[in-house]
C-alpha positions as CSV (number, residue, x, y, z in Angstrom):
1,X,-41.6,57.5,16.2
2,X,-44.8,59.6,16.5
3,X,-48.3,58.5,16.9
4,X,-48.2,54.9,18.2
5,X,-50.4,52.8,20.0
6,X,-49.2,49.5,20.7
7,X,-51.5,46.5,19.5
8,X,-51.7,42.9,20.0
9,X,-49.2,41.0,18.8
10,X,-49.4,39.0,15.4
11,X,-51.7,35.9,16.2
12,X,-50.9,32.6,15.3
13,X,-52.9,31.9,12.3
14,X,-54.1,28.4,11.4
15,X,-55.9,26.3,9.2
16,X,-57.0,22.7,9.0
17,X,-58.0,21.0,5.6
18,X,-59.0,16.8,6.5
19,X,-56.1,15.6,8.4
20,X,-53.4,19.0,7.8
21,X,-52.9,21.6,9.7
22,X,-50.8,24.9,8.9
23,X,-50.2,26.9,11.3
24,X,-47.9,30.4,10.5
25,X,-46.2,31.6,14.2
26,X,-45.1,34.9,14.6
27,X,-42.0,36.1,14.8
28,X,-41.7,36.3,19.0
29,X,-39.4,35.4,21.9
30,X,-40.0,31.5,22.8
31,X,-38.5,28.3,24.8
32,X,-40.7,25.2,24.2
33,X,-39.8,21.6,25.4
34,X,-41.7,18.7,24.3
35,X,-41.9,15.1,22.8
36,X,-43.2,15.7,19.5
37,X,-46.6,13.6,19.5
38,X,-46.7,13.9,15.3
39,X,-44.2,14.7,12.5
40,X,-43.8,18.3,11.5
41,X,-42.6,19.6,8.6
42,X,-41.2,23.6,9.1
43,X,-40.2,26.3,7.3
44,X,-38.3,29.2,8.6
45,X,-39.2,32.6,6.6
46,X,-35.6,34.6,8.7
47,X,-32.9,34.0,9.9
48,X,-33.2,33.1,13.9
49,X,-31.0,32.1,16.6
50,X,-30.8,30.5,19.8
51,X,-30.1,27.6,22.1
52,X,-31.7,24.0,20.8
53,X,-31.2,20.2,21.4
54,X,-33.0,17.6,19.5
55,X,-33.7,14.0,20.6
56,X,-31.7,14.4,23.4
57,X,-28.6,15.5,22.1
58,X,-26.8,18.5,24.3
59,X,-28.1,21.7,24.3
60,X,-26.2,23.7,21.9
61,X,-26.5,27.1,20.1
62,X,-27.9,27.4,16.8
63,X,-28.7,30.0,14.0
64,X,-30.9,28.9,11.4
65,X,-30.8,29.6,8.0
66,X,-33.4,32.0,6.4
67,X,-36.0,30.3,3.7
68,X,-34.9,26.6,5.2
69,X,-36.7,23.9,4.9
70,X,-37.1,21.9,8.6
71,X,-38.3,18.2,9.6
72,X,-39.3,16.9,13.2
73,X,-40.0,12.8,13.0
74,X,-43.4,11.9,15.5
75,X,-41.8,10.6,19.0
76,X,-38.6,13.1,19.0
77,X,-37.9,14.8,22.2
78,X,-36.9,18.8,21.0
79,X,-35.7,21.7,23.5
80,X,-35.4,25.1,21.7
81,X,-35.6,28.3,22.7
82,X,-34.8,31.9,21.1
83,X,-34.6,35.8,22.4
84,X,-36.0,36.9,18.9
85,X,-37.5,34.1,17.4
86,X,-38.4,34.5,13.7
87,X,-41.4,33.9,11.4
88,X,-42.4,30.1,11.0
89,X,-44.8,27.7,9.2
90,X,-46.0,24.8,10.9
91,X,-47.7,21.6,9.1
92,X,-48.6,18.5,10.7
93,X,-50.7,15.2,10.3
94,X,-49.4,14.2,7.4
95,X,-48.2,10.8,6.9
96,X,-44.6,10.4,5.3
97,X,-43.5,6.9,2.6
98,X,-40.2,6.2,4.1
99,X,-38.8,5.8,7.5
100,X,-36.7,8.7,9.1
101,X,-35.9,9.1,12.4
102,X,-33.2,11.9,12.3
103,X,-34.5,15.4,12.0
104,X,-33.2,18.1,10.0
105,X,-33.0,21.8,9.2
106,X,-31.6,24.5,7.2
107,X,-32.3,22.3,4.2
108,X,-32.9,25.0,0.9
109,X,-35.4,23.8,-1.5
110,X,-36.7,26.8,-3.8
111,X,-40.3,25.4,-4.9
112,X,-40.7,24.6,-0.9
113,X,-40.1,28.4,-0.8
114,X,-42.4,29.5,-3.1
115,X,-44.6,27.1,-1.2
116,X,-44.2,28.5,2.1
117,X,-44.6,32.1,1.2
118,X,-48.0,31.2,-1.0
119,X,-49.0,29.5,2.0
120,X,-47.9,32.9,4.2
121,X,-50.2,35.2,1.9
122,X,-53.2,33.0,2.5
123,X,-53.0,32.6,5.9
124,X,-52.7,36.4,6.0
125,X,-55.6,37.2,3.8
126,X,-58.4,37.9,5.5
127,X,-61.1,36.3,5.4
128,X,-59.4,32.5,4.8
129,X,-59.1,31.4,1.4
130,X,-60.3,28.5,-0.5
131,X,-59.4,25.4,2.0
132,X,-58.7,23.3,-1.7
133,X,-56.1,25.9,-2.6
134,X,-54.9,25.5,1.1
135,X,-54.7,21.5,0.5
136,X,-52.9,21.6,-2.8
137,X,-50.2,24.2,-0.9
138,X,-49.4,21.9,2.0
139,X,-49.8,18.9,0.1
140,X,-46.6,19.7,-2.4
141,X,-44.8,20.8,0.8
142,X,-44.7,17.5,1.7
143,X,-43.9,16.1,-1.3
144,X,-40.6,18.5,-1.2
145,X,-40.2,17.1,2.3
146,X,-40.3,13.8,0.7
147,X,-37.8,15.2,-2.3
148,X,-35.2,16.7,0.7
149,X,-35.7,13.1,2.7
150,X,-35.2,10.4,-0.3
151,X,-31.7,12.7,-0.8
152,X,-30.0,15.8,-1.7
153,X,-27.4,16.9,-4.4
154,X,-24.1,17.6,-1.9
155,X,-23.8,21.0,-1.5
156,X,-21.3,22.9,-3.6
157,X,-18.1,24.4,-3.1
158,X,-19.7,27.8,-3.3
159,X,-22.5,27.3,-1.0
160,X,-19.8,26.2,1.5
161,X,-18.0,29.3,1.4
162,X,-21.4,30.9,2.7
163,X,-21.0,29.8,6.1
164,X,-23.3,30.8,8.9
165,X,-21.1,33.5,10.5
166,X,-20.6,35.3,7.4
167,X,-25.0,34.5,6.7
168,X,-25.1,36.3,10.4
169,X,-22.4,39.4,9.1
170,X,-24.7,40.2,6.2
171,X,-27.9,39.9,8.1
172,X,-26.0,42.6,10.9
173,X,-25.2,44.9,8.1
174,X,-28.4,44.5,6.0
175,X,-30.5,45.0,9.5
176,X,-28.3,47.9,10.6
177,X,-28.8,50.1,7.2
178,X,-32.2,48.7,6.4
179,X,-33.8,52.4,6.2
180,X,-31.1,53.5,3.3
181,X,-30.4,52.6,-0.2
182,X,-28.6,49.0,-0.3
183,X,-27.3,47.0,-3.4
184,X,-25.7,43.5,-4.0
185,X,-22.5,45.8,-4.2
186,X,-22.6,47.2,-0.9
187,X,-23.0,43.6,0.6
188,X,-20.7,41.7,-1.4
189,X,-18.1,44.9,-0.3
190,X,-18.3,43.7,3.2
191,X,-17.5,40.2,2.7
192,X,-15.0,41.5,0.2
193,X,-16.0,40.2,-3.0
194,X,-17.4,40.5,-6.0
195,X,-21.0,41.3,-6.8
196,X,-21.2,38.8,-8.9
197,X,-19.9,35.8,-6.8
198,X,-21.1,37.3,-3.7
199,X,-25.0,36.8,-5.7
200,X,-24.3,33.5,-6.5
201,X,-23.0,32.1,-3.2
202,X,-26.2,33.9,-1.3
203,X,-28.4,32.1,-3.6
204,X,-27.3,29.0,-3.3
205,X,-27.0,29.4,0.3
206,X,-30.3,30.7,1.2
207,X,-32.4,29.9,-1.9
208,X,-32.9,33.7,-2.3
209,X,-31.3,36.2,-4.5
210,X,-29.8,39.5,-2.6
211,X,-32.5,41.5,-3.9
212,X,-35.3,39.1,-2.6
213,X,-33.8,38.9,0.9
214,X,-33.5,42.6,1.6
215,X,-36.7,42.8,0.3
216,X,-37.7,40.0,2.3
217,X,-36.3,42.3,5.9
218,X,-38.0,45.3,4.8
219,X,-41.2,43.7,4.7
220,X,-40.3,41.8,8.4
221,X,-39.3,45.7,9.8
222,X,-42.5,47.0,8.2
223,X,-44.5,44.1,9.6
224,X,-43.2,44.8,13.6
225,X,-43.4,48.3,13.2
226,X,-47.6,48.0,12.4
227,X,-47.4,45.3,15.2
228,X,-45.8,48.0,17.5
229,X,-48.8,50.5,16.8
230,X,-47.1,53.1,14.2
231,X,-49.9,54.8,12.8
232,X,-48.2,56.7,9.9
233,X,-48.0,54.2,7.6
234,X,-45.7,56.5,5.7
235,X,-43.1,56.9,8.3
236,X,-43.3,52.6,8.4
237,X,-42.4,52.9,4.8
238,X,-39.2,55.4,5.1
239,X,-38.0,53.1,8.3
240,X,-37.7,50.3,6.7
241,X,-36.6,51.6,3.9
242,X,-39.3,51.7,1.0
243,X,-39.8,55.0,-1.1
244,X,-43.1,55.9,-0.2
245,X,-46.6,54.5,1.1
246,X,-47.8,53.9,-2.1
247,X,-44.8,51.0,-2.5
248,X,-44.5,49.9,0.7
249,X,-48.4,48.8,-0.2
250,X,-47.6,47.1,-3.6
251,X,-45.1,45.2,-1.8
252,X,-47.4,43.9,0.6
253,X,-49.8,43.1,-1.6
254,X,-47.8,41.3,-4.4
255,X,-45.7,39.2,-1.5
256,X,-48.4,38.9,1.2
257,X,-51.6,39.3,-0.4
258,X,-52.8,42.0,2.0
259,X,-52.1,45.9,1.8
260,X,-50.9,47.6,5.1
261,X,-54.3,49.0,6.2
262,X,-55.5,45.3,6.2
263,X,-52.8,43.9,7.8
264,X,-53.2,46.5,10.7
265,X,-57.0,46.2,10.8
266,X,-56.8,42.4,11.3
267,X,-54.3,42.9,14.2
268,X,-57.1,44.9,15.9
269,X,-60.2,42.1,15.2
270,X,-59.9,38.5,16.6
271,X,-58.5,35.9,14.0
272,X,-59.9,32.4,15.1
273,X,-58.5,29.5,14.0
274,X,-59.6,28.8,10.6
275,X,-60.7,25.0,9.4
276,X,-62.2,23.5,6.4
C-alpha cells in the first residue's frame, strides 16, 4: 500500500486510581513466564492463540475466546506465549470476598464487555479522562469478576455447538474477506446453517452479535494498518473494509472515543503512564 512510514507500535497504556491499575496491552507477539505476585482480572478484546500452562499444569495450546472474561488468583505460576497475541485489559490490586485458587478464562459476561470496551475508549482518549470515571469502570469489573466467581448459569446446548474450531473457521473466513461486503448470511453459509441460528449460537458464544464482531475486526485491521504507517487514511478505510473515511471515523469515534487522525497522532507523541 502507498505512502507508509512505519511508526511505533501501540504503547501500553495505563492508569492507576488508589490501589487499581488498568493497563490496555497491544495486540503483539509475546511469551511471559512468571509467578503472579497479585490477582488479575483480564479481558480479551480477539480472538488469540498460542501455547499456555497455568499453575503448573503442562504446557498446552490454547485459543481464547474473543470478548472473554479472564481471572489469575495472586501466587499462580502462568507460562503463555503467542505469535500474534491480541488486544488485552489488565486490572490488578484489587481485593476479591471469596477464596479462589483456580483460574479461568473464556468466561462471557456482556456488562463486563461493555465494561472493558468503555474502559478501552478511555484509555485511548487522549489526554486521560476523569480518574473517578476510571474507578467506577474497573470497580464494576470486579464486581462481574465476583458475579462469574460466586457461579455461572451452565452453558447451553447452543453455545456448545459453537465450539472453538468452528469460533477459529469463522474468524479465518471473516479475516480473509474483511475488505468486502460480509453478512450474517455469508457466515452462517460456511458453517452451513441458518442465519438465524447461526446469530444466536455466535452470541451466546462470544457475547457479541455477528454484526458487532466483524465490526469489531474492521476496527482491529484499521487500528494495525495506522500502526504500520499508512498514511491514506482512505485507503485504511477500503482495506478493512469500511465505505469511506468519513465512516471509518464515526466508527472510531463512537466505539473508541478517538477519530483516526488522533489515534495516529498519539502513536507519534510519547503516552506516559497515566495515574490519579
Amino acid at each position: 500500500m502507498e505512502g507508509t512510514a512505519a511508526l511505533k507500535p501501540e504503547p501500553t497504556r495505563r492508569v492507576t486510581v488508589g490501589r487499581w491499575t488498568a493497563e490496555l496491552l497491544p495486540r503483539q507477539a509475546y511469551e511471559a513466564r512468571y509467578t503472579a505476585d497479585r490477582a488479575l482480572l483480564g479481558f480479551a478484546f480477539e480472538s488469540q492463540e498460542g501455547m499456555h500452562a497455568y499453575a503448573g499444569d503442562r504446557i498446552r495450546p490454547f485459543r481464547a475466546k474473543p470478548n472473554g472474561l479472564a481471572y489469575v488468583p495472586e501466587g499462580c505460576d502462568v507460562y503463555s506465549r503467542s505469535p500474534a497475541g491480541g488486544e488485552y485489559l489488565a486490572v490488578t490490586g484489587f481485593d476479591l470476598d471469596v477464596s479462589i485458587d483456580l483460574p479461568f478464562s473464556d468466561r462471557t459476561d456482556p456488562p463486563a464487555i461493555a465494561a472493558a470496551q468503555a474502559t478501552r475508549r478511555l484509555l485511548l482518549a487522549f489526554p486521560a479522562a476523569d480518574p473517578l470515571h476510571f474507578e467506577a469502570l474497573m470497580g464494576f469489573l470486579i464486581e462481574r469478576l465476583h458475579v462469574q466467581i460466586r457461579g455461572r448459569q451452565a452453558p447451553t446446548d447452543s453455545a456448545r455447538w459453537m465450539t472453538t474450531q468452528r469460533l477459529r473457521r469463522i474468524d479465518d473466513f471473516i479475516e480473509t474477506r474483511l475488505d468486502l461486503t460480509l453478512t450474517v448470511q455469508d457466515l452462517a453459509d460456511e458453517l452451513g446453517l441458518s442465519a438465524g441460528f447461526f446469530s444466536r449460537v455466535f452470541r451466546q458464544a462470544t457475547g457479541r452479535s455477528p454484526h458487532s464482531y466483524i465490526l469489531d475486526r474492521r476496527i482491529a485491521r484499521a487500528r494495525a494498518l495506522i500502526a504500520a504507517g499508512t498514511e491514506d487514511l482512505s485507503a485504511v478505510a477500503l482495506a478493512a473494509g469500511f465505505s469511506s473515511h468519513a465512516h471509518l471515523t464515526t466508527v472510531f469515534r463512537q466505539k473508541l472515543g478517538v477519530s483516526p487522525r488522533v489515534l495516529r497522532a498519539n502513536l507519534l507523541t510519547p503516552h506516559p503512564p497515566q495515574a490519579s
